[in-house]
C-alpha positions in Angstrom: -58.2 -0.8 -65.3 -59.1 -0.4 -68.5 -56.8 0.3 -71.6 -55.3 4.6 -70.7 -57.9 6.6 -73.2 -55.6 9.3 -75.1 -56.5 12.1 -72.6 -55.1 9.6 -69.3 -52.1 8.6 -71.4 -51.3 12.1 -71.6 -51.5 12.8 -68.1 -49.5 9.6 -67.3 -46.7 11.6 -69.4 -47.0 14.6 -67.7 -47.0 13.8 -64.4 -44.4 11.6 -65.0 -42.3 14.7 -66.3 -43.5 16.9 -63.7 -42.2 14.4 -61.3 -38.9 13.2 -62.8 -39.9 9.4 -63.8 -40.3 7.9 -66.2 -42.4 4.4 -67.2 -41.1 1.5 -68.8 -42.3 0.8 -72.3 -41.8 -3.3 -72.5 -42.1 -4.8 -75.6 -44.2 -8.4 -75.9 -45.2 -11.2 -78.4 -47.1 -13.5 -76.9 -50.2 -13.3 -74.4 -47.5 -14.7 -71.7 -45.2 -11.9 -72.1 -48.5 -9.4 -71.6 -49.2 -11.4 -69.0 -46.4 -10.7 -67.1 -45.9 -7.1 -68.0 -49.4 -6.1 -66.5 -48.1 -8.4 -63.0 -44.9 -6.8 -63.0 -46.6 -3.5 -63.1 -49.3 -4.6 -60.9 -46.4 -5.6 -58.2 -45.0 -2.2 -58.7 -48.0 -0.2 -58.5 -47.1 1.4 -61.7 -48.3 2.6 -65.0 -46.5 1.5 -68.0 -46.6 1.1 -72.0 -46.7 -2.4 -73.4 -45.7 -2.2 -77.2 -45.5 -4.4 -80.1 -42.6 -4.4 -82.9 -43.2 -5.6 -86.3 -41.6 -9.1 -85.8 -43.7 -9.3 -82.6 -46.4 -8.5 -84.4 -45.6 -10.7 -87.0 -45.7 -13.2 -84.4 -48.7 -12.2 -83.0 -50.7 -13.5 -86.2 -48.8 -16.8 -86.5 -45.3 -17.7 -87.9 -46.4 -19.4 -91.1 -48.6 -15.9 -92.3 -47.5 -12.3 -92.7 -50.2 -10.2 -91.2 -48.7 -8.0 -89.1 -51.2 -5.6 -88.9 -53.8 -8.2 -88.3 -51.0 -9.5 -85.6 -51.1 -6.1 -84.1 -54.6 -5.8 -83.5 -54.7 -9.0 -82.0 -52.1 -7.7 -79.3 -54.5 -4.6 -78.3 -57.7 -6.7 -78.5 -56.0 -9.1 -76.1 -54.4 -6.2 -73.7 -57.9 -4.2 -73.9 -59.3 -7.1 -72.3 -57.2 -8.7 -69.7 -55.9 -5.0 -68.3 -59.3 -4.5 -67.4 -58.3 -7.4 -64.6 -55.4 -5.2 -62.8 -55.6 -1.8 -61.0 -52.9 -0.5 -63.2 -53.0 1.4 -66.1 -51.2 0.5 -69.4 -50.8 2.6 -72.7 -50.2 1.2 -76.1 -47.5 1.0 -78.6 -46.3 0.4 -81.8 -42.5 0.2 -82.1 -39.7 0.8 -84.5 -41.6 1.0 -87.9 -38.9 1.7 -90.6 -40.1 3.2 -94.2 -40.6 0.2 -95.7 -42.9 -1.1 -93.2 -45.1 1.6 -92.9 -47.7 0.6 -95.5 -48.0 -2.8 -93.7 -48.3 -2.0 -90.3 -48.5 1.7 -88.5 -50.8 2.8 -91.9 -53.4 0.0 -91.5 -53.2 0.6 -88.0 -54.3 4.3 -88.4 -57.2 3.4 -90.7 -58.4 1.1 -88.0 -57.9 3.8 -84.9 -59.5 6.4 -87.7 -63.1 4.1 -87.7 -63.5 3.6 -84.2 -63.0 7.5 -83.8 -65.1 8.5 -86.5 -67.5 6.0 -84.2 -67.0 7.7 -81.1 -64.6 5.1 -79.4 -60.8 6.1 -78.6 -58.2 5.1 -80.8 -56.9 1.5 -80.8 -53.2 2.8 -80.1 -52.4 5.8 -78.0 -49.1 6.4 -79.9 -47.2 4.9 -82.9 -43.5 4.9 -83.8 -41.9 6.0 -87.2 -38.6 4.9 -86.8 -36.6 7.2 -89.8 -33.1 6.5 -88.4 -32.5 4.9 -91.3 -33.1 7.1 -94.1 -31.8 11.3 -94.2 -32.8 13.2 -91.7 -34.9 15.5 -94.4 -36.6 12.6 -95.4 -37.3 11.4 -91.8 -38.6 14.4 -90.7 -40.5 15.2 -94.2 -42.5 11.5 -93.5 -43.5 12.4 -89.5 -45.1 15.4 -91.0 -47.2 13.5 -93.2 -47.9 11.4 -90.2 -48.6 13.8 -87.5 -51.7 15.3 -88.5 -53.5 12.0 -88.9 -52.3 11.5 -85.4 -53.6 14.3 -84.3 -56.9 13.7 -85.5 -57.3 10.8 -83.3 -56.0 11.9 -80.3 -52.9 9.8 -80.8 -48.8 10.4 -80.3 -46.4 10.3 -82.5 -42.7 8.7 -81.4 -40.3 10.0 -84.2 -36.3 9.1 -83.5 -33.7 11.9 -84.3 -30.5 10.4 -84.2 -29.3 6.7 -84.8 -29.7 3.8 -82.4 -26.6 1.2 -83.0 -27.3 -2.4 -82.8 -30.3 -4.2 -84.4 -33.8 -4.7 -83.0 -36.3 -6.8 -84.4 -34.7 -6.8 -87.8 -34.0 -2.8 -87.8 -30.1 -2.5 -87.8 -27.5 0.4 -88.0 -24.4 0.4 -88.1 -23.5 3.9 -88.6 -20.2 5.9 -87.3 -19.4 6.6 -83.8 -20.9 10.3 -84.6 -24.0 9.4 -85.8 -25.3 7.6 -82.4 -25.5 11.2 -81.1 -28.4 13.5 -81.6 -27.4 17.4 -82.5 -28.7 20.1 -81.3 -29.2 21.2 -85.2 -30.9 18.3 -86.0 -33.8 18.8 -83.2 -34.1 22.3 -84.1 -34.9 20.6 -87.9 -37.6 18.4 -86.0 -39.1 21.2 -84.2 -39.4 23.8 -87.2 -40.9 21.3 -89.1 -43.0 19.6 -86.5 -44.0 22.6 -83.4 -43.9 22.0 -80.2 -47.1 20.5 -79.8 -49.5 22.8 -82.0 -49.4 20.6 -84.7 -50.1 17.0 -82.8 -47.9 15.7 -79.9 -44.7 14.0 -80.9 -42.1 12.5 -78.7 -38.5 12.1 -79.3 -35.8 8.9 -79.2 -32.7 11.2 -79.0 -29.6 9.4 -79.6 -26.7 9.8 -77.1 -24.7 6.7 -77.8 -27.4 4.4 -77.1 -27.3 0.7 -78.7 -30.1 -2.3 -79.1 -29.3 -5.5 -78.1 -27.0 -6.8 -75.3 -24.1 -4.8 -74.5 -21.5 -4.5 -71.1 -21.6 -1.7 -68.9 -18.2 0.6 -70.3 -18.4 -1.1 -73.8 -21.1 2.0 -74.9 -20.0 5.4 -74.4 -23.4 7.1 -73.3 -23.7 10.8 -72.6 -27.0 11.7 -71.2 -26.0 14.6 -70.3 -26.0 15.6 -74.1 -30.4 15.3 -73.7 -30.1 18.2 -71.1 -27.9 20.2 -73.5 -30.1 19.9 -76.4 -33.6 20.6 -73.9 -31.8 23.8 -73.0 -30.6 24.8 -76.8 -34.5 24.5 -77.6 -35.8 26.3 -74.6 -33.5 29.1 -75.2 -34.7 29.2 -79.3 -38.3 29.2 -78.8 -38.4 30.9 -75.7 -40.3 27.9 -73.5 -40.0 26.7 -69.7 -37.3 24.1 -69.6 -37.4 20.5 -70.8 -39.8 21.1 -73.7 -39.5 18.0 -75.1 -40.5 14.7 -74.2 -38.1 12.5 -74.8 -37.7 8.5 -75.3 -34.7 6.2 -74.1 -34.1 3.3 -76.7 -31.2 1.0 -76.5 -31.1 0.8 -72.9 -29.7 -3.0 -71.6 -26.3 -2.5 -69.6 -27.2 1.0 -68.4 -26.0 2.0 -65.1 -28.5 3.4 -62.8 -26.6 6.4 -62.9 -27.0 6.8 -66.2 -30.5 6.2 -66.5 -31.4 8.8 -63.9 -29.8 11.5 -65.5 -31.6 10.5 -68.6 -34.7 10.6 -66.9 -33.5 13.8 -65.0 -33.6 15.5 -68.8 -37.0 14.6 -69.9 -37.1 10.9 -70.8 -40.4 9.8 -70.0 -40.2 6.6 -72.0 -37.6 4.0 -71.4 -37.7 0.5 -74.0 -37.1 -2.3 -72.1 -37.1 -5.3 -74.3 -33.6 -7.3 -74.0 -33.7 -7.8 -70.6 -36.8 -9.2 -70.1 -36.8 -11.5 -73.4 -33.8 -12.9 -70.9 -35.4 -12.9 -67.8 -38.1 -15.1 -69.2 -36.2 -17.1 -71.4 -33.8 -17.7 -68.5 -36.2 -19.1 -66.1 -37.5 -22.0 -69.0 -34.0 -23.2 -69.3 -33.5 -23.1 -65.3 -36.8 -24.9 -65.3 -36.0 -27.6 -68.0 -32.5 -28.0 -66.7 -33.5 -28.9 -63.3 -36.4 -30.7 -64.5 -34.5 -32.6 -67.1 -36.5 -36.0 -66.3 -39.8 -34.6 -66.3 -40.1 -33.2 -69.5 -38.8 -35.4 -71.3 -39.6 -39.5 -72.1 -36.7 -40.4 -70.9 -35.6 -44.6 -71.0 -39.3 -45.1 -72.1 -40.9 -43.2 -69.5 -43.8 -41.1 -69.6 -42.4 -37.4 -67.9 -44.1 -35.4 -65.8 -47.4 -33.3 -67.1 -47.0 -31.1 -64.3 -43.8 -30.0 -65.8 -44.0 -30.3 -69.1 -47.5 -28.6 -69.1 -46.7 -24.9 -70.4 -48.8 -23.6 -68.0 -46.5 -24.7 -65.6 -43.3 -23.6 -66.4 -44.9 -20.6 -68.1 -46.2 -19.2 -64.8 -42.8 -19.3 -63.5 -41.6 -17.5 -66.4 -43.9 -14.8 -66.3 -43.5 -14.2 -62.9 -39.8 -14.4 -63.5 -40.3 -11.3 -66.1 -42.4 -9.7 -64.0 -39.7 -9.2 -61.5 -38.0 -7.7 -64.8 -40.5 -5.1 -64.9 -40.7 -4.0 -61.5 -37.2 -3.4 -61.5 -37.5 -1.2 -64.4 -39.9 0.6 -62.4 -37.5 1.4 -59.5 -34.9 2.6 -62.1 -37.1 4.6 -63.7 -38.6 5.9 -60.6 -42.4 5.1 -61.8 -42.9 2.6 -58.8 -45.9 3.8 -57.2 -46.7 6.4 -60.0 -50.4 5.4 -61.2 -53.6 7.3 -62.4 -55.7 4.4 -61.4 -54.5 5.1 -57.6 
């Protein structure tokens, strides 16, 4: 199926509210990694979000160049394509943008969604991250209202994060006190004021509730999901709304128990990153693959290897499909197995 136009990426949210799951948003940097994302979801039967991080990005457009816009338009170009192929359908997504890379990537991007409006096509991304966990909350909230209404002129969503993810993604660290990993009720209301509840452009929300990037033990992270359900209900009771008005995004997710995932999606996560694990998964399988193949990649004694094993698309295939079983994983977790508009 085609690339979700703004109006089906919407519904793929709301249903997904409506029925308590939420879709995995995996993050990719090479046309493998898409690869595998759209067969994972594809084996799943599920919708999902593939999204592209600066460094990925960065990647996208070659290591030797910094053009991570032009890296990030290469990514949609590619996924616009090749979805069309699978009888899924996928949103896309720019991720973790802090302030200083926000003239280099998620502004250019706008300006490029903005012409193909103004032309009567959708926008080239169906939502874009400003990641402001870095800088004070005032300031964070001050830049996604700047943002929003351009977003709202093209259809498109805004993902702002209230709260501090620990860890470091993609060269975007924190390493703020135990306090500051947990979103307050306060600090929402700050968003919302600021921001409506939809009247001004739709906006999404990475609460923090102890969450942290990277790779992490189950115990080692104090996570209270619970805390999302207190702070839906602290809105709902000041604005006077049905419960769970916000839409809300799990970041920092590796070394979750299923338990605690659940309740998170119980609360109004929607959108859960997934982008440690399945680096892993496919990462894993090349050096299962070299390992046992040791011989056949390499010249050894003056020999001439194997082609059919040192040929990427060999041992690429079994690392996509190797990711893939990532994803549909995620999907049970989440719940969104089975979950698609195309269906």
């Amino acid at each position: 199926m085609p690339v979700a136009t703004p109006d089906q990426y919407a519904e793929m949210l709301a249903k997904a509210k409506a029925g308590a799951y939420a879709f995995p948003a995996i993050n990719v940097s090479s046309s493998s990694t898409i690869n595998s994302v759209l067969q994972g979801l594809t084996e799943a039967g599920s919708d999902g979000i593939i999204q592209v991080t600066t460094g990925g990005a960065d990647y996208f457009a070659g290591q030797t160049v910094k053009a991570r816009a032009s890296g990030a338009l290469a990514f949609a170009k590619y996924v616009t394509e090749v979805a069309k192929n699978y009888p899924v359908t996928v949103a896309l997504h720019t991720d973790h943008c802090p302030k200083d890379a926000l003239d280099g990537f998620v502004m250019p991007l706008l300006a490029a969604s903005e012409e193909e409006v103004k032309a009567g096509r959708n926008p080239i991304f169906q939502s874009h991250m400003w990641d402001g966990s870095a800088v004070p909350l005032q300031e964070n909230i001050e830049i996604a209202q700047q943002l929003l209404p351009r977003m709202k002129a093209i259809n498109a969503i805004l993902e702002v994060e209230i709260g501090v993810v620990g860890g470091e993604e993609d060269g975007v660290q924190h390493e703020g006190s135990n306090e500051a990993l947990y979103t307050t009720l306060g600090d929402v209301t700050a968003a919302v004021e600021a921001l409506g509840l939809g009247d001004q452009g739709k906006w999404i929300a990475a609460l923090t509730f102890g969450n942290v990037h990277g790779v992490y033990k189950p115990g080692n992270v104090k996570l209270r999901p619970e805390l999302l359900g207190e702070i839906q209900a602290g809105i709902a009771a000041k604005y006077s709304t049905g419960e769970k008005p916000l839409d809300l995004v799990f970041h920092g997710g590796s070394g979750s128990t299923d338990a605690e995932i659940a309740e998170a999606v119980r609360n109004g996560v929607v959108k859960m990153n997934i982008d440690t694990d399945t680096q892993y998964a496919y990462s894993r399988s090349i050096a299962d693959t070299v390992l046992k193949n040791y011989d056949g990649f390499l010249k050894v004694d003056g020999e001439v290897g194997n082609k059919k094993i040192y040929d990427p698309r060999a041992w690429g295939k079994i690392a996509e499909s190797a990711m893939a079983v990532r994803v549909v994983e995620a999907t049970t977790q989440l719940g969104s197995k089975g979950h698609s508009i195309s269906a």
